[in-house]
C-alpha positions as a Markdown table, in Angstrom:
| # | Residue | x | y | z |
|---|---|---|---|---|
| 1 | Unk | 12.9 | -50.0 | 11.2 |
| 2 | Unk | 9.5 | -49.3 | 13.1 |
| 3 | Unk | 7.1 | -46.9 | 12.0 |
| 4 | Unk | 4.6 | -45.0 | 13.8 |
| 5 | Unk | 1.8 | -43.2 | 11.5 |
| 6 | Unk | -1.1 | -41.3 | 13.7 |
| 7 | Unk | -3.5 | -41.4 | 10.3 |
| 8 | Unk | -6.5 | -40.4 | 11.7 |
| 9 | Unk | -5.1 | -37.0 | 11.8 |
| 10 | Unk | -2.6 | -36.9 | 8.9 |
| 11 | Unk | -5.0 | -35.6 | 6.0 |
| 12 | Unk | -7.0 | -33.9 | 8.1 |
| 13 | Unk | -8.1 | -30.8 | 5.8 |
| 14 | Unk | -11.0 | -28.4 | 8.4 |
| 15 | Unk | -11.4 | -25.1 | 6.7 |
| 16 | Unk | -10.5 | -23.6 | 10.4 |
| 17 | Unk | -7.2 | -24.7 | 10.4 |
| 18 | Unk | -5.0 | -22.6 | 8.2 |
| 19 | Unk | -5.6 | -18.8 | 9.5 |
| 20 | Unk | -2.9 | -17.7 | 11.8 |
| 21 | Unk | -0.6 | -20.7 | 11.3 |
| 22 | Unk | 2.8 | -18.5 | 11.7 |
| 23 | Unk | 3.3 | -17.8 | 15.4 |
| 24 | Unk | -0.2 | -19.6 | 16.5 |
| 25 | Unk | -1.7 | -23.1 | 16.4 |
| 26 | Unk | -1.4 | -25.4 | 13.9 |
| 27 | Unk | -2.3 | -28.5 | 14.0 |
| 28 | Unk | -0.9 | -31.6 | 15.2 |
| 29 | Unk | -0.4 | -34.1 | 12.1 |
| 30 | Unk | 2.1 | -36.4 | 12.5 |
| 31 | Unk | 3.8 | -39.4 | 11.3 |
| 32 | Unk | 6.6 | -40.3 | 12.8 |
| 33 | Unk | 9.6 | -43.0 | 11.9 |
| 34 | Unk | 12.3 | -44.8 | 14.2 |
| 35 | Unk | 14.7 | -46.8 | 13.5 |
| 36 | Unk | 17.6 | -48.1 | 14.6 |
| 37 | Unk | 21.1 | -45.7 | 15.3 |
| 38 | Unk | 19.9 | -42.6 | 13.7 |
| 39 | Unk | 16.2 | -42.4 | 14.4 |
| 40 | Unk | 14.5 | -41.4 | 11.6 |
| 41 | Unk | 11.7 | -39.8 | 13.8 |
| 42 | Unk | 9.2 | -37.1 | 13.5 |
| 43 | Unk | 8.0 | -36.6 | 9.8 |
| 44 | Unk | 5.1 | -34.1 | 10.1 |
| 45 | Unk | 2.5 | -33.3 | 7.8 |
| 46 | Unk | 0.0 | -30.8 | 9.5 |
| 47 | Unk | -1.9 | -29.4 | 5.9 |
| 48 | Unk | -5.0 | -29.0 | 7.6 |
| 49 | Unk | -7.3 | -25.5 | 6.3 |
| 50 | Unk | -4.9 | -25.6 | 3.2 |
| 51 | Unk | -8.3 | -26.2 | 1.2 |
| 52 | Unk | -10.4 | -23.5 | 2.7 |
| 53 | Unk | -7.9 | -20.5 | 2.2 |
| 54 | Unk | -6.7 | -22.2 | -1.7 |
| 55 | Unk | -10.4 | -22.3 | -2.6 |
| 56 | Unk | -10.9 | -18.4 | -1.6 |
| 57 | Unk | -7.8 | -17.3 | -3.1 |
| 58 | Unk | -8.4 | -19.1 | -6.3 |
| 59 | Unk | -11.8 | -17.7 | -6.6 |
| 60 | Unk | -10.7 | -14.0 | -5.5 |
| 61 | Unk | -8.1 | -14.3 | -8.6 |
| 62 | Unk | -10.1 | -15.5 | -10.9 |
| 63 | Unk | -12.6 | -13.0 | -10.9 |
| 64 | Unk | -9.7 | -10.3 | -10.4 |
| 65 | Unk | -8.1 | -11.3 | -13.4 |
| 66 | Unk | -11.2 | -11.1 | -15.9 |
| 67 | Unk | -11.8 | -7.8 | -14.0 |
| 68 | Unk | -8.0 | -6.1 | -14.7 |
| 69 | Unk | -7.7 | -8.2 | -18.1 |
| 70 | Unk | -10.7 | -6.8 | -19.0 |
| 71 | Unk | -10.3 | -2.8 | -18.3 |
| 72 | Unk | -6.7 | -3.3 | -19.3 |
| 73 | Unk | -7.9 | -3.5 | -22.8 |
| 74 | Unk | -9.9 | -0.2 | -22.2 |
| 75 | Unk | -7.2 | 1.8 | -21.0 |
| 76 | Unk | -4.7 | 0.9 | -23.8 |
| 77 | Unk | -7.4 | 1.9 | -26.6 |
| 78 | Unk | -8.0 | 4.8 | -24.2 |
| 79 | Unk | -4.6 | 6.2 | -24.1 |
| 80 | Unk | -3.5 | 5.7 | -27.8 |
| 81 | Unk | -7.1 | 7.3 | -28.9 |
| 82 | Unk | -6.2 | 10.4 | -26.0 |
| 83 | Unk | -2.5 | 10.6 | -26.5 |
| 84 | Unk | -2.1 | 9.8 | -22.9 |
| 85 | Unk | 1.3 | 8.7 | -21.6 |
| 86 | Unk | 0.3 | 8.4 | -18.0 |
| 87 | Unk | -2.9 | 6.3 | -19.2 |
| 88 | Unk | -0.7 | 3.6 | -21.3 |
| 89 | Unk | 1.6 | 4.0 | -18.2 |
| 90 | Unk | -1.6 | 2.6 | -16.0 |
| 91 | Unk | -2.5 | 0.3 | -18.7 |
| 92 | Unk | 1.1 | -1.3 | -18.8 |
| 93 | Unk | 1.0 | -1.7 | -15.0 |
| 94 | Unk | -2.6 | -3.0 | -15.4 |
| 95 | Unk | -1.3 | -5.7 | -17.8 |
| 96 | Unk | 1.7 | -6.1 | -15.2 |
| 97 | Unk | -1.2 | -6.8 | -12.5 |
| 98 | Unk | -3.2 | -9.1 | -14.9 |
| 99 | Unk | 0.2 | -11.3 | -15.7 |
| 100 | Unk | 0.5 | -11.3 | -12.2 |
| 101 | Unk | -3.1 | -12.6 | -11.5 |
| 102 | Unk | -3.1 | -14.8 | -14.4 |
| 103 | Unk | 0.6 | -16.1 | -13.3 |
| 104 | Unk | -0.6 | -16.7 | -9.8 |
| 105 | Unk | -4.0 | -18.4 | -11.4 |
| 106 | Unk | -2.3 | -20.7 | -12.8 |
| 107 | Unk | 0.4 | -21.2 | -10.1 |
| 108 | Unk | -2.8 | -22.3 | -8.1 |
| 109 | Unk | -3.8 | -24.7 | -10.5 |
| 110 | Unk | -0.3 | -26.6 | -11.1 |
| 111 | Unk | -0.4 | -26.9 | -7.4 |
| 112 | Unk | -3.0 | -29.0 | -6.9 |
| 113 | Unk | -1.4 | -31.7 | -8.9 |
| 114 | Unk | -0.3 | -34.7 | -7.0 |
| 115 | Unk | 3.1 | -35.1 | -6.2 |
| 116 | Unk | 5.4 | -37.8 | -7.5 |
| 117 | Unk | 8.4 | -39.9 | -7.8 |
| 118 | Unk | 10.1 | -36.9 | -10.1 |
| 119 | Unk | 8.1 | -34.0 | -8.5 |
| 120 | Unk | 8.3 | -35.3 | -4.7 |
| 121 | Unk | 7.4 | -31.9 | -3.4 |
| 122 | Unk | 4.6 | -31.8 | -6.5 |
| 123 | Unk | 3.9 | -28.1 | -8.0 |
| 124 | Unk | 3.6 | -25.9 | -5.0 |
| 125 | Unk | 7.0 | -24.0 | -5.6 |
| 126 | Unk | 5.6 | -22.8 | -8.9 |
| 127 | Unk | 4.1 | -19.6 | -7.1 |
| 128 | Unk | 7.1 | -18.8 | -6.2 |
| 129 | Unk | 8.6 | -18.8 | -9.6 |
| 130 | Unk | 5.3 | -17.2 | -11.1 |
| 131 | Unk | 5.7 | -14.2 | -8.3 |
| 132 | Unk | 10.1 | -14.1 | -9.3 |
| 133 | Unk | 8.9 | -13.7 | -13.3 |
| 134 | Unk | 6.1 | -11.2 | -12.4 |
| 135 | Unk | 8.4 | -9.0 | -10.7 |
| 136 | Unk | 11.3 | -8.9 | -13.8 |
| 137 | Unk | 8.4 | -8.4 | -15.3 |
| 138 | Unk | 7.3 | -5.6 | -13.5 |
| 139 | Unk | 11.6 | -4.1 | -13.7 |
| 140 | Unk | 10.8 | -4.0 | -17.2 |
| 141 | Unk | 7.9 | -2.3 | -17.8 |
| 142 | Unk | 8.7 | 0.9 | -15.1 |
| 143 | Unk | 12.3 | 1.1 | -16.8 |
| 144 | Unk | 10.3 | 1.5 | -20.6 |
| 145 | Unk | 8.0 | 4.0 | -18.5 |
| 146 | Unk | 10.2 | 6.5 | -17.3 |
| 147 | Unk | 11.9 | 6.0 | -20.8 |
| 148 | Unk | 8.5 | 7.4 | -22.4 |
| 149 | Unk | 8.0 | 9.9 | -19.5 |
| 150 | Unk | 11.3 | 11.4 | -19.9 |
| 151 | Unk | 11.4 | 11.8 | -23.5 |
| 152 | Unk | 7.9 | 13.6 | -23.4 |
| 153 | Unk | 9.5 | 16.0 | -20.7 |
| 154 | Unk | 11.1 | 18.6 | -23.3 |
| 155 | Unk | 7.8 | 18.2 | -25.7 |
| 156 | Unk | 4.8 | 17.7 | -23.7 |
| 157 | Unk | 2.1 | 16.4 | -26.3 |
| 158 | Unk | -1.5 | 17.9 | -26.5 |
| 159 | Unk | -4.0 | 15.2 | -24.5 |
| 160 | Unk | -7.4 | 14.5 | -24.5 |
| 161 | Unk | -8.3 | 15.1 | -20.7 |
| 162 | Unk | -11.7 | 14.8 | -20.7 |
| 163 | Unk | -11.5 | 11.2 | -22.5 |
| 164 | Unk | -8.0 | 11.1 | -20.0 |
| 165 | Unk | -10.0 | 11.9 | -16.9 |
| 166 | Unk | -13.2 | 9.5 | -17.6 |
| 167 | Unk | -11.3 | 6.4 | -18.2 |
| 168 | Unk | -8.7 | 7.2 | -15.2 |
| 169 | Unk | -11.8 | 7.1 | -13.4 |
| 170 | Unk | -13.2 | 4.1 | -14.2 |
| 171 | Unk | -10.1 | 2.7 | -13.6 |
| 172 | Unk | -10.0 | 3.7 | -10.2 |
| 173 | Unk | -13.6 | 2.1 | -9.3 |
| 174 | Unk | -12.5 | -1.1 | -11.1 |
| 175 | Unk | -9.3 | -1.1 | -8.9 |
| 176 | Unk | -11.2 | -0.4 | -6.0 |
| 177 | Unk | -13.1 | -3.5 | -6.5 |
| 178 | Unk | -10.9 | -5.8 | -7.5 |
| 179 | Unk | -8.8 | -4.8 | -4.3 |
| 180 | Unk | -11.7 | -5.7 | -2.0 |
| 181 | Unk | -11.9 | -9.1 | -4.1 |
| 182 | Unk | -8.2 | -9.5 | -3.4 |
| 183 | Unk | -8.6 | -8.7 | 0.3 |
| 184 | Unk | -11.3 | -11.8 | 0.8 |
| 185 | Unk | -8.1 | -13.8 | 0.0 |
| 186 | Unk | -4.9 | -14.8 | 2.0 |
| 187 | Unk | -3.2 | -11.1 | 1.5 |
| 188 | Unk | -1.0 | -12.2 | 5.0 |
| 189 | Unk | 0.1 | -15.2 | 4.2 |
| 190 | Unk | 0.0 | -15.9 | 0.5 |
| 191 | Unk | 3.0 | -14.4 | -1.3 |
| 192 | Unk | 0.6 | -14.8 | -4.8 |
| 193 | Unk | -2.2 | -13.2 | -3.2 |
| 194 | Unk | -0.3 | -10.7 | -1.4 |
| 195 | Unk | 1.5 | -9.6 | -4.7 |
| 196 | Unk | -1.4 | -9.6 | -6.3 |
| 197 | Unk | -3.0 | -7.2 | -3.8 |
| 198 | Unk | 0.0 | -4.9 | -4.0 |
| 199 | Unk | 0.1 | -4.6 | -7.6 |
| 200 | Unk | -4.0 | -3.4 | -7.1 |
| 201 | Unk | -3.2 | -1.1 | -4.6 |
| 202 | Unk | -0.5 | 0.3 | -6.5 |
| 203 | Unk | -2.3 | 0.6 | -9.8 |
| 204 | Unk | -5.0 | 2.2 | -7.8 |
| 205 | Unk | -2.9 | 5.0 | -6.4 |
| 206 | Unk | -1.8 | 5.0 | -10.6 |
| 207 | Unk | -5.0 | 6.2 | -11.5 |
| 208 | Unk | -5.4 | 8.7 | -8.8 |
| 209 | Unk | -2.3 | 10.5 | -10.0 |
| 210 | Unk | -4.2 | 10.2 | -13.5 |
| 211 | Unk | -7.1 | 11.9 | -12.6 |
| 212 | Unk | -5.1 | 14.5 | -10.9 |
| 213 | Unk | -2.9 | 15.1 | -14.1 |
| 214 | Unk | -6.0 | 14.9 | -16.0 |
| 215 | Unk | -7.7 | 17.5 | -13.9 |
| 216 | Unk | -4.8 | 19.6 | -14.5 |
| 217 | Unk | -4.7 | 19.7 | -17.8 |
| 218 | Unk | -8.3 | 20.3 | -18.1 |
| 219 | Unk | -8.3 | 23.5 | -14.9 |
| 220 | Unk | -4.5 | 25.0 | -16.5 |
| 221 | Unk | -3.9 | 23.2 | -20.1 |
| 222 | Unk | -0.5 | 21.9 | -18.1 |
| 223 | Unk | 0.4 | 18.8 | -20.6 |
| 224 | Unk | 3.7 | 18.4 | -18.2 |
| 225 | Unk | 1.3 | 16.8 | -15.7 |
| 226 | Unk | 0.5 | 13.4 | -18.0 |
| 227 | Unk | 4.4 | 12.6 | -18.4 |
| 228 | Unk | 5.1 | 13.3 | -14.5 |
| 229 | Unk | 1.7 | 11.3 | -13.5 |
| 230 | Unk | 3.6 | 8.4 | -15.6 |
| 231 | Unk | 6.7 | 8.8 | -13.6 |
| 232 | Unk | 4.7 | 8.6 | -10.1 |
| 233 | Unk | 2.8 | 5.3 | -11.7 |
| 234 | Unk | 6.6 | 4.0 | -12.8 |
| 235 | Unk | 7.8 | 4.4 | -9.5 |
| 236 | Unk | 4.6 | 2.6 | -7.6 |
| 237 | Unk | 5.6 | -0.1 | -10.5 |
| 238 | Unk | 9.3 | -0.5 | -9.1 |
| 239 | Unk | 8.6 | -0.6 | -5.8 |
| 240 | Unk | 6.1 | -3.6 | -6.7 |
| 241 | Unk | 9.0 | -5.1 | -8.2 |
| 242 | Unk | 11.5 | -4.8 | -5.6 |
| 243 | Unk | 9.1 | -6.2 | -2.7 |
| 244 | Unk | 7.9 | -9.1 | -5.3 |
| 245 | Unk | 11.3 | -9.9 | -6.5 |
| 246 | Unk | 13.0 | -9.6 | -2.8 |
| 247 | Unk | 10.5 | -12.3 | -1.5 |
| 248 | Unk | 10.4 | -14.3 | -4.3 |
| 249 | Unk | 14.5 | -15.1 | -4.2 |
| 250 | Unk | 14.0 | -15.0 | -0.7 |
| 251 | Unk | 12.1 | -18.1 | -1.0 |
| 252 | Unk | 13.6 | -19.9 | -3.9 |
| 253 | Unk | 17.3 | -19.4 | -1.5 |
| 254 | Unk | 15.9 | -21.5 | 0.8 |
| 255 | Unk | 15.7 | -18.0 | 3.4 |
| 256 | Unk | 14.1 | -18.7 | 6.5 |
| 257 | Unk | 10.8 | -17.6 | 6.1 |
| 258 | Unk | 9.6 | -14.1 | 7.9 |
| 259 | Unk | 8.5 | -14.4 | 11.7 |
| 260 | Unk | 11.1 | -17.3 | 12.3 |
| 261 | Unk | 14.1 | -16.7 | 14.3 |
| 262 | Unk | 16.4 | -19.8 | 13.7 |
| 263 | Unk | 18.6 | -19.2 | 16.4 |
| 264 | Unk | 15.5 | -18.7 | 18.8 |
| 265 | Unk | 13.8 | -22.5 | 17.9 |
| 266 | Unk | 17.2 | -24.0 | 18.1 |
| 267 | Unk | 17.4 | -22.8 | 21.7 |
| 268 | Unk | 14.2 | -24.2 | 22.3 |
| 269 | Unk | 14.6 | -27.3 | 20.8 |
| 270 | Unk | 18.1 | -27.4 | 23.0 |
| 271 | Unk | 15.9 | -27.2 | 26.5 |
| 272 | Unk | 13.8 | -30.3 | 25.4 |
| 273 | Unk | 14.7 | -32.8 | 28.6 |
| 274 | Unk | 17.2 | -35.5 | 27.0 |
| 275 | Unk | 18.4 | -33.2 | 24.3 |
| 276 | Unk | 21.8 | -32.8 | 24.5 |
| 277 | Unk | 22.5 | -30.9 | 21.0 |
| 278 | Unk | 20.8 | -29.8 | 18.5 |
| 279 | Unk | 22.3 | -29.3 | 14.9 |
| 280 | Unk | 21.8 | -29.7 | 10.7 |
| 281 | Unk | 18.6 | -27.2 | 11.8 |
| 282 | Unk | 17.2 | -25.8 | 8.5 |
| 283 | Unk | 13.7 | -23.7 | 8.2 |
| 284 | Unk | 12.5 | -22.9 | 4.6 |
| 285 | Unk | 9.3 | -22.5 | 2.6 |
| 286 | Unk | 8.2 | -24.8 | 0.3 |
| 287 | Unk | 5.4 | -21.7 | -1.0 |
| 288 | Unk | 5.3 | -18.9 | 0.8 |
| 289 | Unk | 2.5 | -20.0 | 3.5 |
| 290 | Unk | 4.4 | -23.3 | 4.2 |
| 291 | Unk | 7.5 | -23.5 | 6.2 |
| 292 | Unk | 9.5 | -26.5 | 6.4 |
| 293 | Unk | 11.8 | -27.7 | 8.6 |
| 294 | Unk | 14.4 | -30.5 | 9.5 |
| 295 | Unk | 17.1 | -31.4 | 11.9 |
| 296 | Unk | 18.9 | -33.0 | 14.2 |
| 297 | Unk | 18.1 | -33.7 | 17.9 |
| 298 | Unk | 21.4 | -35.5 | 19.6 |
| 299 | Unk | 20.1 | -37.6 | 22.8 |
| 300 | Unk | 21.2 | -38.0 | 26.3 |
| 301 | Unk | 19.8 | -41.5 | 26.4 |
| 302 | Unk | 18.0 | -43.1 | 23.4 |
| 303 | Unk | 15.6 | -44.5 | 25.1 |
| 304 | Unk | 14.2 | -40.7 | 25.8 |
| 305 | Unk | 13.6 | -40.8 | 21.9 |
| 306 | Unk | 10.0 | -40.9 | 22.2 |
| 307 | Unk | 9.1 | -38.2 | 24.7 |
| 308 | Unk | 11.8 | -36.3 | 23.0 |
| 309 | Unk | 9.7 | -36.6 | 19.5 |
| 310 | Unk | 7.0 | -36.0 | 21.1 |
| 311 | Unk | 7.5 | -32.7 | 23.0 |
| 312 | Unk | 9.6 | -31.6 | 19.5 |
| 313 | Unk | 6.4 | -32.1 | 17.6 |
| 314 | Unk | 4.4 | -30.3 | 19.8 |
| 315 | Unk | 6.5 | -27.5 | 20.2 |
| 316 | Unk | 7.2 | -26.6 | 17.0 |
| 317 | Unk | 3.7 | -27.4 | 15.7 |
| 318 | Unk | 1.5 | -25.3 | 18.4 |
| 319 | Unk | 4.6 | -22.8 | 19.3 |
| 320 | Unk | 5.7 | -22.0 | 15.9 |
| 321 | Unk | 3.0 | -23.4 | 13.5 |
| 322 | Unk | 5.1 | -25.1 | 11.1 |
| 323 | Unk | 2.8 | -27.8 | 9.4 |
| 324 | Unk | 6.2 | -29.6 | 7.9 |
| 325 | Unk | 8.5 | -31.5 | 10.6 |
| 326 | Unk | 11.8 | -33.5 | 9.8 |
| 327 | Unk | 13.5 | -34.7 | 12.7 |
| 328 | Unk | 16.5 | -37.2 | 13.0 |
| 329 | Unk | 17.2 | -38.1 | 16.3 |
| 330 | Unk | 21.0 | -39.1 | 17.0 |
| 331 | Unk | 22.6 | -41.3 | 19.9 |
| 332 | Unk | 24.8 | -39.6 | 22.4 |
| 333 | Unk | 28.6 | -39.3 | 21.2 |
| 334 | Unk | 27.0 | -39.0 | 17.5 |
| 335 | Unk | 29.9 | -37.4 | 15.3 |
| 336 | Unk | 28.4 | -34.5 | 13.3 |
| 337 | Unk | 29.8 | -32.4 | 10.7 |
| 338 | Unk | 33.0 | -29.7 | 10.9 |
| 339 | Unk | 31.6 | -26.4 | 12.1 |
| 340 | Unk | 28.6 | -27.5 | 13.3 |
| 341 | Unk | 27.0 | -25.8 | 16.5 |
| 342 | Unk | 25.5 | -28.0 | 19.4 |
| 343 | Unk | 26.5 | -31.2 | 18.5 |
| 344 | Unk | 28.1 | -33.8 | 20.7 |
| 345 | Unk | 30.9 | -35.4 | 19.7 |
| 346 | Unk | 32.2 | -39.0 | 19.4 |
């Protein structure tokens, strides 16, 4: 077996190269191996800008976490001392968001350890799984939410709303901030980050519909509008479940990751000169801002191997910006599996 490694460019980690990777450039790391019969060829690690965008989004949740951890705290005290439903409801979605900062914290961490012979991918999926448990998380606490909202519905409780009002509102300029924090981090690309900023954005609209029931309260002596503010903030909680939860599974099923069309790079990969077939094509995510892929590229003529692994590599690096290339390249007349599409067979 030969092996080809272009090193000077496989670790190469410039903060400009991460933003815009999905459907623009990326760049073009490569190793590549060949060998004999199957050809083992095209094994591409383009990581380069990883460092820039991971050392922002670390640093924008860590200081949104103290931030929400911190005024979380407030607005519990705040709505047991006011008897305010749709405060703890905005707390409890507050805690949700500081779980969610802390999980993804800490997802961040785990992933910069090294990879090895047990962990051959290392700790990068663990965002995924921190963004899966934040949304059952999430599920949880909006079901308990309208459980409280509806159960106050045929005896609306006397509330503070002054005490309501001031601490809805200093929720509001706390979520405001830590949104703009969040937004100095990878909100398009980052499935962490991008929860994360949802979970903010959602809180924030929370504490608007706070204020408003607090206002009401205060203008009309309504109590009906705390328990109905809590139901608006439980639904704004679900819907941050369902997106967090969808994208999560997404990931961890191996989906194909959002802005590839499968069928689409196939076809492409099929008009390569010397490709005859093309089959085994997977596209994943190993996190949510690094697709994978792998396959198989069946030859006219083996000895078009290298200009074949080259033009693949290019194409799917600068066309599609997938920083993670596999590619087996297969003799003519190579017998694939039952069922499989573009394939030649012996």
């Amino acid at each position: 077996m030969s092996h080809h490694h272009d090193s000077e460019s496989k670790h190469d980690h410039g903060p400009e190269d991460h933003a815009g990777h999905r459907h623009g450039r990326a760049p073009g790391a490569a190793h590549s191996h060949a060998s004999a019969g199957h050809s083992h060829g095209g094994h591409q690690h383009g990581l380069g800008g990883h460092s820039h965008a991971h050392g922002a989004n670390k640093k924008a949740l860590k200081w949104s976490f103290f931030l929400i951890a911190a005024y979380m705290i407030v607005e519990v005290a705040g709505g047991l001392i006011t008897n305010s439903l749709a405060l703890l409801s905005d707390a409890g979605h507050m805690l949700s968001d500081a779980v969610a900062l802390g999980l993804s914290l800490l997802a961040m961490i785990w992933g910069e350890r090294r990879a090895n012979s047990t962990k051959t991918y290392g700790y990068k999926r663990f965002e995924v799984l921190a963004a899966f448990l934040n949304g059952i998380a999430l599920l949880g606490i909006s079901l308990y939410i309208f459980y409280e909202a509806f159960r106050r519905f045929s005896e609306p409780p006397a509330v503070m709303s002054s005490g309501m009002l001031t601490i809805a509102v200093i929720g509001l300029l706390v979520n405001v901030v830590t949104a703009y924090i969040l937004m100095k981090g990878d909100t398009s690309e980052n499935l962490n980050i991008r929860s994360a900023f949802l979970h903010v954005i959602g809180d924030l609209l929370g504490s608007v519909g706070v204020i408003a029931a607090a206002l009401l309260i205060m203008a009309f002596g309504w109590n009906l509008a705390d328990p109905i503010a809590s139901v608006v903030v439980a639904i704004l909680v679900l819907i941050s479940a369902y997106r967090v939860t969808r994208d999560s599974v997404h990931i961890l099923m191996e989906g194909t990751p959002a802005g590839f069309d499968a069928d689409e790079i196939r076809e492409e990969l099929a008009k390569i000169p010397g490709v005859s077939g093309v089959h085994d094509l997977h596209i994943w995510s190993l996190s949510s801002d690094l697709p994978l892929l792998s396959g198989h590229l069946v030859l006219n003529d083996p000895a078009d191997g290298p200009e074949v692994m080259k033009r693949a590599q290019h194409l799917l690096s600068e066309h599609y910006g997938i920083e993670h290339i596999t590619l087996q390249l297969d003799p003519p007349g190579f017998a694939c599996g039952v069922g499989e599409e573009g394939c030649a067979r012996a």
